[in-house]
Residue, then its C-alpha position, 0 to 999 in steps of 0.5 A: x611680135x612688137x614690129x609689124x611690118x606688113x600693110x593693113x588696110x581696111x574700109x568701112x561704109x555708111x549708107x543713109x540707113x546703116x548703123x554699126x553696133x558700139x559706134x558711139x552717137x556724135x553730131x552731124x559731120x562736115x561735107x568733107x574735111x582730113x587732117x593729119x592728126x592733133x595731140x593735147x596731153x598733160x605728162x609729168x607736169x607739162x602739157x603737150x600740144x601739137x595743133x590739127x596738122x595739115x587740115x583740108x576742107x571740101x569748101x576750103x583750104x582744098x589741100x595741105x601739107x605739114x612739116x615734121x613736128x615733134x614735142x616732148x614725147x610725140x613726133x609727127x613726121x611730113x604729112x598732106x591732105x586733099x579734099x576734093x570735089x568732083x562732078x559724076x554726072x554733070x547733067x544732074x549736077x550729081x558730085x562726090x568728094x573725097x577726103x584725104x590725108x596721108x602721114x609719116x613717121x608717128x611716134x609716140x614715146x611718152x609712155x616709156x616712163x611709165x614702162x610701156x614701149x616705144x610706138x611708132x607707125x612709118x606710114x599711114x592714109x586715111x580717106x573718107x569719101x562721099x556720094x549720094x547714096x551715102x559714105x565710105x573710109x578706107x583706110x592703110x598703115x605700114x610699118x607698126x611698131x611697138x603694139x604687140x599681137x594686134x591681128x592679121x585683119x584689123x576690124x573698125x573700132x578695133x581697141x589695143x591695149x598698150x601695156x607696161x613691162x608690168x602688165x598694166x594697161x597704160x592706154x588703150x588704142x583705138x583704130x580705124x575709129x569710126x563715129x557716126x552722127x545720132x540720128x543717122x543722116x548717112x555722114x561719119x568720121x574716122x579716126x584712124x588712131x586714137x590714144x585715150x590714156x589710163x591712170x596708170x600711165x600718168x598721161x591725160x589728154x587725147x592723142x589723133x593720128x589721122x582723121x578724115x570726115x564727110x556726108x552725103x553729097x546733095 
């Protein structure tokens, strides 16, 4: 079925020690930081940019908010961000934060042309939250439409294939991306979706929905 409309929710932890099999290596990540999500795509000739939206960060701006935008082929509805410190043992000067960021109304159209469908999630968070023991993302989506026969549980780092009404593959999806710096210092970010185009699409360029990042507090 292309419209889903139940909730999907997952989370993934990342202790100081723990690796996850297919995550690919990446720098160290921020004390904590969230956004919205970001587009930078080029498509029959015209380049596509929404800019990082809302993006919060644990040292500074500690909340935000973004309007609707939308561009050719993409909208991104209202959204907010917060990313907060709190103290768990005063004593010892022990604190954890968390990163939020939470949207609605995704829509991606740009693949139309190229036969493929209309896809679209109504709402969506994702967090990513940090102690001294290390750190953890969750994750929420309702509403999906247009990604057809994704699973009842969606795990991290899961892949979907979008298809045109030919059966070619015009992007692949990823979701509840989950990228953990090399070597391993406790820290990760998540994308919650990623879009990453195929030739046949006609599309180059990088598509975020929701993303969030953060390390282990001191």
């Amino acid at each position: 079925m292309n419209h889903i409309l139940a909730r999907r929710a997952g989370a993934v932890a990342a202790a100081l020690v723990l690796g996850l099999t297919g995550v690919p290596a990446h720098a160290a990540n921020p004390a904590g930081v969230a956004s919205v999500g970001s587009a930078a795509f080029a498509t029959s000739g015209r380049q596509v940019v929404v800019p990082v939206q809302a993006r919060c960060a644990v040292e500074g701006p500690t909340s935000a908010t973004s309007t609707a935008v939308s561009e050719p082929g993409i909208r991104f509805g209202a959204g907010t961000s917060s990313c907060t410190t709190t103290v768990v043992d005063p004593a010892h000067n022990v604190t954890e934060t968390k990163s939020v960021a939470e949207g609605t109304d995704f829509e991606f159209s740009a693949l139309i042309s190229a036969g493929g469908p209309r896809l679209k999630v109504g709402k969506w968070r994702v967090s990513c939250t940090g102690t001294q023991k290390g750190t953890s993302s969750g994750w929420a989506m309702d509403a999906l439409s247009g990604f057809a026969d994704l699973p009842k549980e969606i795990p991290a780092n899961y892949v979907h294939e979008v298809k045109s009404t030919a059966g070619k593959v015009l992007a692949r999806v990823t979701f509840s991306e989950v990228i953990l710096p090399d070597p391993n210092d406790g820290s990760m970010a998540m994308n919650l979706i990623r879009f990453r185009f195929t030739e046949d699409s006609g599309i180059t360029g990088d598509v975020v929905v929701g993303a969030a990042a953060c390390s282990p507090t001191p």
